[in-house]
C-alpha positions as CSV (number, residue, x, y, z in Angstrom):
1,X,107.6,116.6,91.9
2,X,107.6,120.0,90.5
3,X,110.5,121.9,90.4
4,X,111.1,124.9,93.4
5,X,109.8,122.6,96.1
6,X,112.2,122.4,99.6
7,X,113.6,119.1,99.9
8,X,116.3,117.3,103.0
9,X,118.1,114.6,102.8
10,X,117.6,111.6,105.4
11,X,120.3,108.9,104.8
12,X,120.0,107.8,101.5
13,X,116.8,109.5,100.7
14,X,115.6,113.0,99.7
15,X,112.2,113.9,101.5
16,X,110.4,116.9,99.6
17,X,108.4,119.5,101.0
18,X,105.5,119.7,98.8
19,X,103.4,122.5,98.4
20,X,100.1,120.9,97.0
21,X,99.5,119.9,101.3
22,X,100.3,123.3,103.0
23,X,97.8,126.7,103.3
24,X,95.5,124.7,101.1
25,X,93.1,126.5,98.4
26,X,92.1,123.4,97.3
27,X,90.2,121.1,99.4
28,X,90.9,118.0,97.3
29,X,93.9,117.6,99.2
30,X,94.8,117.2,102.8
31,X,96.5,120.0,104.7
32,X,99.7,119.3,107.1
33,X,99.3,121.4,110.6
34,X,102.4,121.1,111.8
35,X,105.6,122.5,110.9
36,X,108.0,121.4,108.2
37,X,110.9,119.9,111.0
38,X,107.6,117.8,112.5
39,X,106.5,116.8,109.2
40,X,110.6,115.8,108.6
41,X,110.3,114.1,111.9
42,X,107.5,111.8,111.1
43,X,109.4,110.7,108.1
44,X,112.4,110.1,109.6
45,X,111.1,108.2,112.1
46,X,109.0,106.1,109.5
47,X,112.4,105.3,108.1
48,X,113.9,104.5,111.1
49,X,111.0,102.3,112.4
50,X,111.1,100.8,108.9
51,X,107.3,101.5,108.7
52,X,107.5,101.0,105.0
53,X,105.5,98.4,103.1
54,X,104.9,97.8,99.2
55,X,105.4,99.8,96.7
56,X,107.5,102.4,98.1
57,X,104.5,103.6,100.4
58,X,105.1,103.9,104.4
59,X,103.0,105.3,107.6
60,X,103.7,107.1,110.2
61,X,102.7,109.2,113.3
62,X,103.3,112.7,114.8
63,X,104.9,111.6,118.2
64,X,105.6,113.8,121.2
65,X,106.7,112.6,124.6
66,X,105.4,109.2,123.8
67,X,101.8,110.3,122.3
68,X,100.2,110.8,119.2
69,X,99.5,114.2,118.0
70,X,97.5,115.8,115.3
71,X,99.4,116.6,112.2
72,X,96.7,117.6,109.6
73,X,93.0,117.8,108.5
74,X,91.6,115.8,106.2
75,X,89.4,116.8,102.9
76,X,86.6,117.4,105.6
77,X,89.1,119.7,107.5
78,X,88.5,116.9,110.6
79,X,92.1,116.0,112.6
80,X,93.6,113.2,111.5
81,X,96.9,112.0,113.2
82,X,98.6,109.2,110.2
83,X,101.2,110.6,108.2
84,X,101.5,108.4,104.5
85,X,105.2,108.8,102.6
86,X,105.3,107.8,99.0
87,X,108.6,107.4,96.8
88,X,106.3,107.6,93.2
89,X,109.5,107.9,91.6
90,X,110.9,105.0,92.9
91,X,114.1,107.4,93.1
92,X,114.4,107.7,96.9
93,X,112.7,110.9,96.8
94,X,109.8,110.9,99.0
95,X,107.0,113.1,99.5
96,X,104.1,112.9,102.2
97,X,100.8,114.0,103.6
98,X,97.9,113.3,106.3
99,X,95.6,110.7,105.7
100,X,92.3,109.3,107.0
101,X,91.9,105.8,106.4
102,X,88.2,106.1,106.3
103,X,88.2,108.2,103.5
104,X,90.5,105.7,101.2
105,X,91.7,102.2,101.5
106,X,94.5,103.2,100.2
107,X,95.8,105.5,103.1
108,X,94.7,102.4,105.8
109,X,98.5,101.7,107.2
110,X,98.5,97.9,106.6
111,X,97.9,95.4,109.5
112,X,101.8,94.8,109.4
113,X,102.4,98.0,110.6
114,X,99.1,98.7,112.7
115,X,100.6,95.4,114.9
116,X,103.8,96.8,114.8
117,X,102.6,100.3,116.2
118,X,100.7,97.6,119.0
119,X,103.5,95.7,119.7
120,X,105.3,99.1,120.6
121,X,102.8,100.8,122.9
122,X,101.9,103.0,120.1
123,X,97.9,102.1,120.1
124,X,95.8,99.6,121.3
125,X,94.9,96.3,120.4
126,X,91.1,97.8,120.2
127,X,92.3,101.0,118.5
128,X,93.7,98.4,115.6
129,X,90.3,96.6,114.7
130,X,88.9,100.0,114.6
131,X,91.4,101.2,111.9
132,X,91.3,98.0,110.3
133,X,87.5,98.2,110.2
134,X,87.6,101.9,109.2
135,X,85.8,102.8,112.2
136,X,86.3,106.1,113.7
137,X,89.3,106.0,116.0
138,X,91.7,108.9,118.4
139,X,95.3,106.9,118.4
């Protein structure tokens, strides 16, 4: 990451604010829509949850009051509500943004997690095969 960005720490890890997802001008990217202590919040509680799986890549959810809230648009400026974390450094510096799992395979929260997020009221059992399926889906 680019020098200047905001960062916080969260235990042992360093979560950076970055830039390249907020007041967008380019709309290769997806845009966070909530504030930077939410955005924190998601991470932390990713970390906390332990919804982290290979590679230094982890999901997570905007959560209020028990519900899941929209945190960004994606490329298409449409609501999404999964958060994905990265460590590309490998470094315990993390950075994040909102994803749509129809749009890549790569932002689809694995199975693991989505049965985790089941398992814990999170969604439903029917709102997982849609995700899995890249179906349209409101967790």
């Amino acid at each position: 990451m680019p020098n200047g960005h905001q960062t916080r720490k969260y235990n042992d890890c360093t979560y950076i604010f970055s830039d390249l997802h907020r007041n967008l001008q380019n709309r290769n990217k997806s845009e966070w829509k909530i504030n930077q202590d939410e955005e924190f919040n998601s991470f932390a509680l990713m970390c906390d949850e332990n919804w982290i799986f290979k590679d230094y890549k982890g999901g997570s959810l905007h959560r209020i009051n028990s519900s899941n809230e929209k945190l960004g648009k994606n490329r298409s400026l449409e609501w999404v509500k999964i958060a994905k974390f990265v460590d590309s450094t490998k470094n315990s510096e993390w950075h994040g943004y909102p994803v749509d799992y129809r749009e890549s395979i790569h932002d689809k929260p694995p199975t693991k997690i989505l049965k985790e997020w089941v398992n814990k009221g999170i969604i439903r059992k029917s709102q997982m095969g849609k995700i899995v399926d890249n179906r349209g889906c409101d967790i």
